[in-house]
N, C-alpha and C positions, 0 to 999 in steps of 0.2 A: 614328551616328558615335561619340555617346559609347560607347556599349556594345564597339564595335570597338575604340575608344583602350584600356578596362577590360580588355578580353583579350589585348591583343597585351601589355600591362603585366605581368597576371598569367602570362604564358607567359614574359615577360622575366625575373619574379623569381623561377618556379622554376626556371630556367636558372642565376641568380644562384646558388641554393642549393644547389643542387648542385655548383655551382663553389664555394661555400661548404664545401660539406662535403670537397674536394678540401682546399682549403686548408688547411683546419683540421688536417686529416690531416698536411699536410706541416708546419704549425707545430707541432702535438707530435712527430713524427718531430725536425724541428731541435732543438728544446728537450731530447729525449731522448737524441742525437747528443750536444750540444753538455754535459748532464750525465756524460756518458760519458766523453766529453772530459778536464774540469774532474776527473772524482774521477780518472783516473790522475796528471794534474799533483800532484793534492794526497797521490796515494801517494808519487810521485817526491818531493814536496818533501818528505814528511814524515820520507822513510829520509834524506833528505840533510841534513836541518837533528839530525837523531839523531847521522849522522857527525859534522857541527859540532862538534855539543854536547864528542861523547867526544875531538875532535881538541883543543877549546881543553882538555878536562880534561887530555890527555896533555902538554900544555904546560907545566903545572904544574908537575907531574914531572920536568922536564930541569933537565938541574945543569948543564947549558955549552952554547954556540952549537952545537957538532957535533950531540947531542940535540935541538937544535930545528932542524935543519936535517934533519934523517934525519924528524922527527915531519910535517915539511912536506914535503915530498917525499912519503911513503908517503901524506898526506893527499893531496897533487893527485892523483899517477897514482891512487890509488881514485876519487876525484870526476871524472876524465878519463874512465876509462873505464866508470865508472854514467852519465854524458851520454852516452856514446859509445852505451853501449845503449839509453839512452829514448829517443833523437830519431828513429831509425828505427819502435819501437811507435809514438811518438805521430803519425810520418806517415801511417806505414800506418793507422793508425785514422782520422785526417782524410779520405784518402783512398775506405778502405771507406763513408766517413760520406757524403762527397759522391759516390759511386757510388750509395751505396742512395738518396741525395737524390732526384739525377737520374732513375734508376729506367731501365730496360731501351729501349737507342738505338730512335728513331724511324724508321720508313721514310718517306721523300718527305717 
């Protein structure tokens, strides 16, 4: 009976391992998703923290309320319409990210 316990165990945990090596799979898949992810935020933020930068310099610059008001304005509608573009790439990328996750619908 011992010997039977010793095999149904060692048939249990190369089922384990293999379900093991499954997973592991899908933890670097995530991790590789989720850095995919993260470096486009950090492109987006990093052209948009650029814009900042040159919007507070052109701040500077203005000699009266109408020039900081014309400098604000041209700042938002640029920053409306740069989100306006990233929010769709970054879903589509989530999106494709949790399609590949899932991996190809199951029958039954």
């Amino acid at each position: 009976m011992n010997s039977e316990f010793r095999r149904n165990r060692t048939a249990e945990e190369k089922q384990g391992a293999r379900g093991g090596g499954e997973l592991s799979a899908l933890i670097a898949r995530t991790c590789e998703i989720s850095v995919g992810l993260n470096r486009e935020i950090m492109r987006f933020a990093a052209i948009q923290l650029q814009h900042d930068v040159e919007f507070g310099a052109s701040l500077m610059t203005c000699k009266d309320p109408g020039e900081v008001l014309n400098a604000q304005q041209k700042w938002l509608s640029t920053a409306f319409i740069d989100y306006a573009k990233e929010w769709p790439k970054l879903f589509q990328l989530a999106m494709l990210s949790e399609a590949q996750q899932l991996g190809p619908p199951r029958n039954g």
